[in-house]
C-alpha positions as CSV (number, residue, x, y, z in Angstrom):
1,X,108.1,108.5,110.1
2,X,104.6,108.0,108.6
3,X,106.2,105.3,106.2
4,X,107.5,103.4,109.0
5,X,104.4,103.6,111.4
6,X,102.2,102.8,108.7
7,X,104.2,99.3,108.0
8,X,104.4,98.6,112.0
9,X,100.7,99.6,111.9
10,X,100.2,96.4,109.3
11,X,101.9,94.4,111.0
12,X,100.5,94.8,114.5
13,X,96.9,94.4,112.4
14,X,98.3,90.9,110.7
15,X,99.5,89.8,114.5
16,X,95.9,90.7,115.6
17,X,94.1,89.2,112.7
18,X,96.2,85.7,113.1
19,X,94.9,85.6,117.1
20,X,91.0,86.5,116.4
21,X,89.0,83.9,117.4
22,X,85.2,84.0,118.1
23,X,83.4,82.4,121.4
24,X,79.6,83.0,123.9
25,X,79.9,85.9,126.1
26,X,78.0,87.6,128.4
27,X,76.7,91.3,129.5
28,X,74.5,91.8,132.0
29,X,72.7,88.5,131.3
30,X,72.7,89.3,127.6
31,X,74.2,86.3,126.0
32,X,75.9,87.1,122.3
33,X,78.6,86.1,120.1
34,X,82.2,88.1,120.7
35,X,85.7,88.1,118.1
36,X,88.5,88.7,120.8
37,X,92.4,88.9,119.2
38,X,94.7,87.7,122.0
39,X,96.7,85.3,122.6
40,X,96.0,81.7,122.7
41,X,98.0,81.0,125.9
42,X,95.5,83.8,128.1
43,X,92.2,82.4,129.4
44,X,89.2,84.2,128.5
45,X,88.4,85.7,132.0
46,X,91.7,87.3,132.3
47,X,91.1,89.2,129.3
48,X,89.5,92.5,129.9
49,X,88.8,93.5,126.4
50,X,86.9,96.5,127.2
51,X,88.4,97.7,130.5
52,X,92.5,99.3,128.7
53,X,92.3,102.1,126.4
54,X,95.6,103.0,124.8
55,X,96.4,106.5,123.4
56,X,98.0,105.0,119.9
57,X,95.4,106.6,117.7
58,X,96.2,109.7,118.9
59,X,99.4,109.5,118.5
60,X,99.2,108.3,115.2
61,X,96.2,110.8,114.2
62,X,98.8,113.4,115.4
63,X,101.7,111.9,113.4
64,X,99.9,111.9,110.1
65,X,98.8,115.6,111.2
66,X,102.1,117.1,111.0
67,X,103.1,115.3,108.2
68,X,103.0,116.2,104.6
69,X,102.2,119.7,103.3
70,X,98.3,119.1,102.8
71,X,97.9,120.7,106.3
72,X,99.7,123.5,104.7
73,X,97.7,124.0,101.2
74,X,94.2,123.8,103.4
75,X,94.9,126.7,105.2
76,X,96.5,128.5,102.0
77,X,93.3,130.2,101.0
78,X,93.2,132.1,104.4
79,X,95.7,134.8,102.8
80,X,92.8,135.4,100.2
81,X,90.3,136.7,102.5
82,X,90.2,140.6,103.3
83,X,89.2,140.6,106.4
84,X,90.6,138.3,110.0
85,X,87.0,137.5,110.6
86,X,86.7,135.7,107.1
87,X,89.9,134.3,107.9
88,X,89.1,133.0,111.1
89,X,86.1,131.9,110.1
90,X,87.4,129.7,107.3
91,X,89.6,128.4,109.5
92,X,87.1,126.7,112.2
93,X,84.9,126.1,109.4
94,X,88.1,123.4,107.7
95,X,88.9,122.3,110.8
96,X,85.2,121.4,112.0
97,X,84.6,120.0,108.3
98,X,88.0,118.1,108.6
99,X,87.1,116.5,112.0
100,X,83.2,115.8,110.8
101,X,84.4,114.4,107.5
102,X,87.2,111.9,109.1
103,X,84.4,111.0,111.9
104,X,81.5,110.3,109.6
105,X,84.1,108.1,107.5
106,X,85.4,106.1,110.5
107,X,81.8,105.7,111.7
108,X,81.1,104.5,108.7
109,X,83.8,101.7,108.1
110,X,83.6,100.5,111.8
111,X,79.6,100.3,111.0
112,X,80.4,98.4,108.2
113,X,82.8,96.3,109.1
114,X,81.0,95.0,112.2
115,X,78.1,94.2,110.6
116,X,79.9,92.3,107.6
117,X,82.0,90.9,110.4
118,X,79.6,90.1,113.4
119,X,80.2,86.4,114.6
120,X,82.0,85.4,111.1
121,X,85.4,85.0,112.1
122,X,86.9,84.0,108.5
123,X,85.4,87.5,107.1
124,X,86.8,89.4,110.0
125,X,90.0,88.0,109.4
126,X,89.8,88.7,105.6
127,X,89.1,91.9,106.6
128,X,92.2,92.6,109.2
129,X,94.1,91.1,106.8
130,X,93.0,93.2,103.7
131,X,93.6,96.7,105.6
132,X,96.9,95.5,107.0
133,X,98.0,94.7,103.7
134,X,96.9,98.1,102.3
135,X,98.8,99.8,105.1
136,X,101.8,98.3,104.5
137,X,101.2,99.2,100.9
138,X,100.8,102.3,101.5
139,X,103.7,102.6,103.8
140,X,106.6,101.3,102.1
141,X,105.1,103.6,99.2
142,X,105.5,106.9,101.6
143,X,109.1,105.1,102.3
144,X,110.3,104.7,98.9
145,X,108.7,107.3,96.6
């Protein structure tokens, strides 16, 4: 499942890196330079970019959660410990440096990328392009190993 999701992953990023195209906006009289990805057929004011939220990250987050057996050799060491406090405490300790780690790293790459990207639509397209590629990549390998 994580094979196939990854690929369909790709290719909704190569869709969305095909249909990015930069133009002027404005936010509460603050005039700066936006990269939108829809389609060329919807006019810009019928595009509320920042008004829909979609669940799909969680979804996915909770896909690649479940799969594998790396969920199941962090948590191994619990059976080590002597007592259920230690246990416990390991526990929320991987989980909390699971969830910081992942956060800082996403933080990270959207810092990065927005700033490499701001206004330079070429770059941002590179970009899309580069991870779709790698998530196909890394897909067909999870299919196919």
């Amino acid at each position: 499942m994580v094979g196939v999701m990854l690929c369909a992953i790709g290719l909704w990023a190569l869709r969305k890196a095909l249909t990015v195209h930069a133009h002027e906006h404005e936010h509460e009289g603050d005039r700066h330079l936006h990269l939108h990805a829809h389609g060329r057929r919807v006019a810009h004011e019928k595009v509320e970019a920042h008004s829909h939220h979609t669940h799909a990250a969680f979804g996915i987050g909770l896909l690649h959660g479940l799969a594998g057996s790396s969920h199941f050799l962090g948590v191994l060491p619990i059976l080590a410990f002597p007592t259920r406090i230690q246990a416990v405490s390991y526990l929320l300790a991987f989980g909390l440096g699971t969830i910081a780690s992942m956060a800082a790293f996403s933080w990270c790459m959207g810092a990065l990328a927005s700033r490499c990207a701001a206004g330079n639509t070429r770059l941002y397209r590179g970009l899309m392009t580069t991870c779709a590629a790698t998530a196909m990549m890394v897909g067909c390998f999870w299919l196919f190993q």
